[in-house]
C-alpha positions as CSV (number, residue, x, y, z in Angstrom):
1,X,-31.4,-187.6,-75.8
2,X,-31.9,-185.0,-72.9
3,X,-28.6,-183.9,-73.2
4,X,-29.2,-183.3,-77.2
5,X,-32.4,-181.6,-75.9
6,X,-30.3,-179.5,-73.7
7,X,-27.9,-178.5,-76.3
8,X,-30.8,-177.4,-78.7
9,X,-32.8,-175.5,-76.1
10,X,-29.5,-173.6,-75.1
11,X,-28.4,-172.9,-79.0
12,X,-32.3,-171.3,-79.5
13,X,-31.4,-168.8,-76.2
14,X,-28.3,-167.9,-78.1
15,X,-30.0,-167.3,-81.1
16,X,-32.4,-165.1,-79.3
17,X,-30.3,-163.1,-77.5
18,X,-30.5,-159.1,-78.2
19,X,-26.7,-158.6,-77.8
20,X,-24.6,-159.6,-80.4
21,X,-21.8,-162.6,-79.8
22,X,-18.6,-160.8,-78.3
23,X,-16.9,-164.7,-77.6
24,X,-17.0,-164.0,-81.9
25,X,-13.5,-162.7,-83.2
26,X,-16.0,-161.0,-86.2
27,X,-18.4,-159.2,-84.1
28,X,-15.0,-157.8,-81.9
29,X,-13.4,-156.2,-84.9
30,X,-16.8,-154.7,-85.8
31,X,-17.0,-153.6,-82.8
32,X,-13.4,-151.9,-82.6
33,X,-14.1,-150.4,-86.1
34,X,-16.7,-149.0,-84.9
35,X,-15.2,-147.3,-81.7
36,X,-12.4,-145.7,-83.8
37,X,-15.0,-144.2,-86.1
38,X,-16.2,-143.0,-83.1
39,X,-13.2,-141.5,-82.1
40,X,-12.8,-139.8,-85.1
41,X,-15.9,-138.5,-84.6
42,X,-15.5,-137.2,-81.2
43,X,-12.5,-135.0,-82.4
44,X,-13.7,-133.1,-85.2
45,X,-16.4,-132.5,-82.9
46,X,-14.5,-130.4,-80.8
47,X,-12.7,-128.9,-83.5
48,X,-12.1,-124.9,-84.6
49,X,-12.5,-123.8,-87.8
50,X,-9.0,-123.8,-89.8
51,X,-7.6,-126.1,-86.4
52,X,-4.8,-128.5,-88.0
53,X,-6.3,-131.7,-86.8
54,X,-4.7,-132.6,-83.0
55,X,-3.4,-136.6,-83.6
56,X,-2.3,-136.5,-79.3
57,X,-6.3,-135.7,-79.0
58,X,-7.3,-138.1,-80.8
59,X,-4.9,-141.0,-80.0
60,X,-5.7,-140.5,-76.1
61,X,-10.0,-140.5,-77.3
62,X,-8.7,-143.8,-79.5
63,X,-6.9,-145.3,-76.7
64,X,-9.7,-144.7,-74.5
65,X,-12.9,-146.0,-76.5
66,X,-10.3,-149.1,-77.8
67,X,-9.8,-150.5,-73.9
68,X,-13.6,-149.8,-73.1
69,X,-14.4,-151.5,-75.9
70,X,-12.1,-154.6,-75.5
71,X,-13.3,-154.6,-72.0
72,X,-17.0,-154.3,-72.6
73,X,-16.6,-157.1,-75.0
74,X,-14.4,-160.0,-72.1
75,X,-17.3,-159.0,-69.9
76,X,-20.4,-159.5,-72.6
77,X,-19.0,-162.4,-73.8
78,X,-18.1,-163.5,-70.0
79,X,-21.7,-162.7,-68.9
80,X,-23.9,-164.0,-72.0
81,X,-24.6,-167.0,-69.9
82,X,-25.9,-165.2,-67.0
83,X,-27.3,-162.6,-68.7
84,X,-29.3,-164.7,-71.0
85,X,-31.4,-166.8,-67.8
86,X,-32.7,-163.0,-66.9
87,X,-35.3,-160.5,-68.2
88,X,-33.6,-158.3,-71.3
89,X,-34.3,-155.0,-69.6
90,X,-32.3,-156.5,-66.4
91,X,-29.8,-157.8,-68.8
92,X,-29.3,-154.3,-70.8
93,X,-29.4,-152.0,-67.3
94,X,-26.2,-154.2,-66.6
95,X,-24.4,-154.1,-70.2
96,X,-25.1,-150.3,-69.5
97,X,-23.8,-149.5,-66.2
98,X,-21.1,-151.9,-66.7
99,X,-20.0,-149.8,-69.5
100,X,-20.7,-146.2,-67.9
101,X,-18.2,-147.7,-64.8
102,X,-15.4,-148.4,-67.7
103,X,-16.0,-145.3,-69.0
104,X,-15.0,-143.5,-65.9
105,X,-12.5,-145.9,-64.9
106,X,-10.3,-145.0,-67.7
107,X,-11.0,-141.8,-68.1
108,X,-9.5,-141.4,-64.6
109,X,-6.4,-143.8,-66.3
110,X,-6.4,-141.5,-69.1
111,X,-5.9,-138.1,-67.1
112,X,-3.2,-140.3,-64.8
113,X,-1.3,-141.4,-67.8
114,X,-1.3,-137.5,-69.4
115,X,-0.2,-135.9,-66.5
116,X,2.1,-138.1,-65.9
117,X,3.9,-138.1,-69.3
118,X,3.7,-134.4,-68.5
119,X,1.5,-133.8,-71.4
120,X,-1.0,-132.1,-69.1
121,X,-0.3,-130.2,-66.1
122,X,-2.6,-130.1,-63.0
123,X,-5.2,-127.9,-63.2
124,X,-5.0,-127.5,-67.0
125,X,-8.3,-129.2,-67.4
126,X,-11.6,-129.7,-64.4
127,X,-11.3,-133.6,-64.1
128,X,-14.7,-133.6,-62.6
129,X,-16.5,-131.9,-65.4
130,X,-14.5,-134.3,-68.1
131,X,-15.5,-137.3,-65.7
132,X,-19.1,-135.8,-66.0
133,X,-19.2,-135.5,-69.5
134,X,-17.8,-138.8,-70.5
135,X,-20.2,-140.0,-68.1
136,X,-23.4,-138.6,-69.9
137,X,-22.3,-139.2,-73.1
138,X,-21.4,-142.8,-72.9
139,X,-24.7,-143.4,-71.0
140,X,-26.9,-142.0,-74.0
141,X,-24.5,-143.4,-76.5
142,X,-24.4,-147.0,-75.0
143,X,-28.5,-146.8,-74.5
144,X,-28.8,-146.0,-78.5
145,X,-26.5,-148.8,-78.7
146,X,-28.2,-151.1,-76.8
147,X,-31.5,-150.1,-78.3
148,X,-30.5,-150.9,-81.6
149,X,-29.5,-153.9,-80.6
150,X,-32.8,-154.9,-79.2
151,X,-34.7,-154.0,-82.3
152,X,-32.8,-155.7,-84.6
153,X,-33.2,-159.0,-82.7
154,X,-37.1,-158.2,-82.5
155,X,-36.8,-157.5,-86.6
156,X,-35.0,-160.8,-86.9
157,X,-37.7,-162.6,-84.7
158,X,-40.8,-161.6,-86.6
159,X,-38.7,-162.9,-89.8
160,X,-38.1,-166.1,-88.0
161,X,-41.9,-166.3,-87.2
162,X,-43.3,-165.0,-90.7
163,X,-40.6,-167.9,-91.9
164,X,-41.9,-170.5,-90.1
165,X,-45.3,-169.6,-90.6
166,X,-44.7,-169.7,-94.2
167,X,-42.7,-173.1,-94.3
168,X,-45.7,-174.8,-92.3
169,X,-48.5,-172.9,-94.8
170,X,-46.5,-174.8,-98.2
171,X,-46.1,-177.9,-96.3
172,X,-49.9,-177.7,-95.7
173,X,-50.6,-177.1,-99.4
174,X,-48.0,-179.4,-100.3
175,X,-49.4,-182.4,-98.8
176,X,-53.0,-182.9,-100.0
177,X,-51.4,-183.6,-103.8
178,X,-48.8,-185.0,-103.2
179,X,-50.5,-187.8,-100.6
180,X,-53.4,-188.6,-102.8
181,X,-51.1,-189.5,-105.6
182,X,-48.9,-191.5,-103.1
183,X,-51.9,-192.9,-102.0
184,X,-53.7,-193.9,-105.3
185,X,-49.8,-195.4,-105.6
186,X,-50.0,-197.9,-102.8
187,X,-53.4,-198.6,-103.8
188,X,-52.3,-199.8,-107.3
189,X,-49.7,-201.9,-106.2
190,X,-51.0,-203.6,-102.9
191,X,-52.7,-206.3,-104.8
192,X,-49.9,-206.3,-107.5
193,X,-47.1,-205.8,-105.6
194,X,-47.3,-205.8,-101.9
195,X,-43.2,-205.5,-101.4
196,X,-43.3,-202.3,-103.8
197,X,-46.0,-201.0,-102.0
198,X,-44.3,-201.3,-98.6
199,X,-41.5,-199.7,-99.8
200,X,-43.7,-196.7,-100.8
201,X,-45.0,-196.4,-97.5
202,X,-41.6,-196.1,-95.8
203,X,-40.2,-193.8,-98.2
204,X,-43.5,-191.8,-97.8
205,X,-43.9,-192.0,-94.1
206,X,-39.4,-190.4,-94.5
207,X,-40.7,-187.5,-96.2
208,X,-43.6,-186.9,-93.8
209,X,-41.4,-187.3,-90.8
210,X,-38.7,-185.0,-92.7
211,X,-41.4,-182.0,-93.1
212,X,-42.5,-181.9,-89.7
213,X,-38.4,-181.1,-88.7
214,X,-38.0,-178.5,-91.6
215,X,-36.6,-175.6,-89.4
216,X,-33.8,-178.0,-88.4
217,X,-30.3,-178.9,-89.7
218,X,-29.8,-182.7,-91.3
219,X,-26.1,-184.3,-93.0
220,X,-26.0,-183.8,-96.6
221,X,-26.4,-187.6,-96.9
222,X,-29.6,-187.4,-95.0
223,X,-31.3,-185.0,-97.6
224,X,-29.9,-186.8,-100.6
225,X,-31.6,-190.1,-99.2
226,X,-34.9,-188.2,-98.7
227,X,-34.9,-186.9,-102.4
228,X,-34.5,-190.2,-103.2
229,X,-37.5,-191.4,-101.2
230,X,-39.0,-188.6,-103.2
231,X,-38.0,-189.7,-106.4
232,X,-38.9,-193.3,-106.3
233,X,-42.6,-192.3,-106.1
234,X,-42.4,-190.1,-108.0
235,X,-40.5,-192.6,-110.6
236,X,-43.4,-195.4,-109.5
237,X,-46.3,-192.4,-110.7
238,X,-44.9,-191.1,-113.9
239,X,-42.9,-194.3,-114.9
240,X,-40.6,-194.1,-118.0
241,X,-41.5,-190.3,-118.1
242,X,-39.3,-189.9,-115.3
243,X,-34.8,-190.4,-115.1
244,X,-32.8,-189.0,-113.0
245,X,-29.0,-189.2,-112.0
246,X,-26.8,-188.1,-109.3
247,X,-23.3,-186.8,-109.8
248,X,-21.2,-186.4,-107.4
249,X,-18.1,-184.8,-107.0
250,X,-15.6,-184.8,-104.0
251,X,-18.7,-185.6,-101.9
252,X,-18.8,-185.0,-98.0
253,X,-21.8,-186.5,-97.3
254,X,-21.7,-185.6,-93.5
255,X,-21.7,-181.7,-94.1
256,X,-24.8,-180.5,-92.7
257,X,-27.3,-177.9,-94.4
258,X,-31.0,-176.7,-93.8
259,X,-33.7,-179.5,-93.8
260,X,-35.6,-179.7,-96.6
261,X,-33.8,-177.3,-99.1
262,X,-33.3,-179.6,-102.1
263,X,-36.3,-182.1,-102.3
264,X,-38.8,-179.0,-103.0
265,X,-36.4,-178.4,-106.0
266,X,-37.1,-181.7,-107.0
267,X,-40.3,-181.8,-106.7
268,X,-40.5,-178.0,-108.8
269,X,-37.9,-179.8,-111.6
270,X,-40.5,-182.4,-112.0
271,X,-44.0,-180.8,-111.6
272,X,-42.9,-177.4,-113.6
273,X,-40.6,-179.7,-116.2
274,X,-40.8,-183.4,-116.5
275,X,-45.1,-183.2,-116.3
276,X,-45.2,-180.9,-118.3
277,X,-43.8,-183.0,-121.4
278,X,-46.0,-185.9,-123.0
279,X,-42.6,-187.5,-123.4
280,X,-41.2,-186.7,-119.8
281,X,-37.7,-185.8,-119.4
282,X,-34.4,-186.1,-117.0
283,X,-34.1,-184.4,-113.6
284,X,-29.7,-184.6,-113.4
285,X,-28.5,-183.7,-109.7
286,X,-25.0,-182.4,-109.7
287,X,-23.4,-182.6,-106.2
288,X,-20.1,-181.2,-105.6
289,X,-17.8,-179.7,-102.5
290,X,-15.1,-177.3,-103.2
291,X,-13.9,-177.0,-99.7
292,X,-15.3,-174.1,-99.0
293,X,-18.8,-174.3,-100.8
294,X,-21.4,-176.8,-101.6
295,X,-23.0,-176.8,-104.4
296,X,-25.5,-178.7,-106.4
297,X,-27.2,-178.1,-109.3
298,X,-30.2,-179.3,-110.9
299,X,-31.3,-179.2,-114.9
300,X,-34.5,-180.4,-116.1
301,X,-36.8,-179.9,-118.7
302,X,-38.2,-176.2,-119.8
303,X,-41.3,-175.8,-121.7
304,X,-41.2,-172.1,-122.7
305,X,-45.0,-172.0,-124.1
306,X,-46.1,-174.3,-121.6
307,X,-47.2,-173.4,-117.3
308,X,-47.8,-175.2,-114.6
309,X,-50.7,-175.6,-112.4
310,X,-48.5,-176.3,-109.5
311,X,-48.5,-172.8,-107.9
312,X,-47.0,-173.6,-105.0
313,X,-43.8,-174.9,-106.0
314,X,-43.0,-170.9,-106.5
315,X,-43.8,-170.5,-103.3
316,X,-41.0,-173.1,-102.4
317,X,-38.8,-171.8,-104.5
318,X,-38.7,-168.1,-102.6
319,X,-39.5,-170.0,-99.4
320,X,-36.0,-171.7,-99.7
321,X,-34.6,-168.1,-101.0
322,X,-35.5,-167.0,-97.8
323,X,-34.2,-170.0,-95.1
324,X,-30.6,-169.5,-97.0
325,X,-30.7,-166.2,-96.3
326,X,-31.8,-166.2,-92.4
327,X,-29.9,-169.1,-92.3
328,X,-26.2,-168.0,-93.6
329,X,-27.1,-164.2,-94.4
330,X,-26.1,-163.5,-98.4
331,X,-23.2,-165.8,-98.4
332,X,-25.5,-168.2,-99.5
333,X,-26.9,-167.9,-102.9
334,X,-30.5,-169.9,-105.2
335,X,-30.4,-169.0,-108.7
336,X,-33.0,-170.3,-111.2
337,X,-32.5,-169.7,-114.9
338,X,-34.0,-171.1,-118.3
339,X,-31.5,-172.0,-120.9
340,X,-32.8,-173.4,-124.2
341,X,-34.9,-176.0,-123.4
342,X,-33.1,-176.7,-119.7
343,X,-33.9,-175.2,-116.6
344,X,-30.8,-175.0,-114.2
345,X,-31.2,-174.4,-110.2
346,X,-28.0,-173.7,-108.9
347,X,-27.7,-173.4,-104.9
348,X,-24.6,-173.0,-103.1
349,X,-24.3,-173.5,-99.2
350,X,-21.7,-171.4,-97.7
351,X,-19.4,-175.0,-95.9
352,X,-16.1,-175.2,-94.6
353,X,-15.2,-178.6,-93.7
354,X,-15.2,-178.8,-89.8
355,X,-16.4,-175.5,-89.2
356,X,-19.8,-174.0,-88.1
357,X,-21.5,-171.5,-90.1
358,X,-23.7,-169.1,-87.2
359,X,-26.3,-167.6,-88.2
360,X,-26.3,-163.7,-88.9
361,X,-27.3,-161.4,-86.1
């Protein structure tokens, strides 16, 4: 358990951290994309009007912002672990100096490497004012950098915090409903049925337990068991109003996904379809894994001419919206959509078997 503790505490660090993840193949090639757009800047910067443009020029700038770059990136990524037990401005002063000191370093390799191909000769250029100038100009450049970097993260932390503060404002309005009707539930049957009524507590006291760890991750199988907790009191409370069915297809139930992403679909199928109807209706739950997605699909009933009272189930609706979206960026994807008289909710999880989706940064 500590060393699960451990583990967790460590992965929130990382997700905290201002600089972005240069042990990640993805953020390296942004990074080198960037540097060569850089490069390209840098000579048609110093560029004459009607001046063909000079490729040796900018091959030696491409050269030189490609190593610094490669090198920056083995020392972030060799670093992160120290850098993240310190304060940020201590952290960035580093990141910067380290990369001012690379800078210089090979713009001394640079003017070695010319003269010694013989494509400069001594004296043709003052190595102390091009030291000077690379010096200055990778300073401001890397503290614009670094800057950026350090308000995105603070951007992405007061989403995190409005997001959290939203998820524990719905499970507040949530609860009160949806408790006195599980109550008045267990009421009714502990005379009648004291076995049925047990069962409602435990699948109650799962749902409760499950909301308090909503910014965590649980296995697919997991969630589909605490729908189903859902759904049997729901089933108890509205009786033969209420069918459902699962479907599955090519099910990996051990694929893991945001807590609490597909039981507040549930509960919107049922309060903004199923109640609706004097006749009730059929939730279906289509579950299904094409190796690199998982998607699932619920239909229900749709009342054009009739609304809900259950605001809040909205809410949930844009609530989860937004987890997938902090949670895989826009590879993940809600859709909502009436269709006759079915409502379909369609959400797809961005999951490669085996792999680890990390969050955008």
């Amino acid at each position: 358990m500590e060393k699960t503790s451990a583990v967790k505490n460590t992965q929130s660090v990382v997700d905290d951290f201002f600089l972005p993840d240069f042990c990640n193949l993805q953020s390296v090639l942004k990074l080198l994309i960037v540097t060569e757009l850089l490069a390209v800047f840098l000579t048609l910067a110093d560029l004459d009007a009607l001046t063909p443009l000079p490729w040796a020029d900018f091959g030696l700038k491409s050269f030189l912002l490609a190593w610094v770059a490669m090198s920056i990136a083995v020392l972030a990524c060799w670093l992160r672990p120290h850098l993240q037990t310190i304060k940020r401005s201590y952290a960035a002063f580093i990141i910067l100096f380290l990369f001012v000191m690379l800078v210089a370093f090979f713009t001394f390799v640079a003017e070695g490497i010319l003269l010694f191909l013989q494509i400069r000769q001594q004296g043709d250029v003052n190595l102390a004012v091009v030291l000077v100038r690379n010096v200055l100009m990778s300073g401001i450049i890397g503290g614009l950098v670094l800057r950026y970097f350090y308000l995105q993260e603070q951007l992405l932390h007061r989403q995190r915090t409005e997001l959290t503060a939203r998820v524990q404002a719905l499970q507040a309005r949530i609860r009160p409903h949806f408790l006195f009707n599980s109550m008045n539930i267990i009421a009714s049957l502990i005379m009648v049925d004291p076995e049925k009524a047990e069962h409602v507590v435990e699948d109650l006291s799962a749902l409760f337990r499950a909301s308090l760890k909503a910014e965590g991750e649980v296995s697919l199988s997991d969630e589909i068991s605490l729908c189903n907790s859902y759904l049997n009191i729901e089933k108890l409370r509205l009786g033969k109003r209420l069918d459902f069915e699962w479907r599955f297809d090519n099910l990996q139930s051990d694929l893991r996904i945001p807590a609490l992403t597909l039981q507040p679909l549930l509960e919107n199928a049922i309060y903004h379809g199923v109640e609706l109807s004097d006749d009730g209706g059929k939730v279906t739950i289509l579950v299904s894994w094409t190796g690199q997605e998982l998607n699932i699909i619920i239909t229900n009933p749709y009342h054009e001419n009739k609304k809900s009272t259950h605001k809040s189930n909205n809410m949930a609706v844009d609530n989860i919206r937004e987890r997938l979206q902090a949670h895989y960026g826009t590879k993940a994807k809600l859709k909502a959509q009436a269709a006759g008289s079915l409502f379909t909710t369609h959400i797809s999880y961005p999951l490669a078997y085996g792999e680890e989706y990390i969050r955008l940064s």
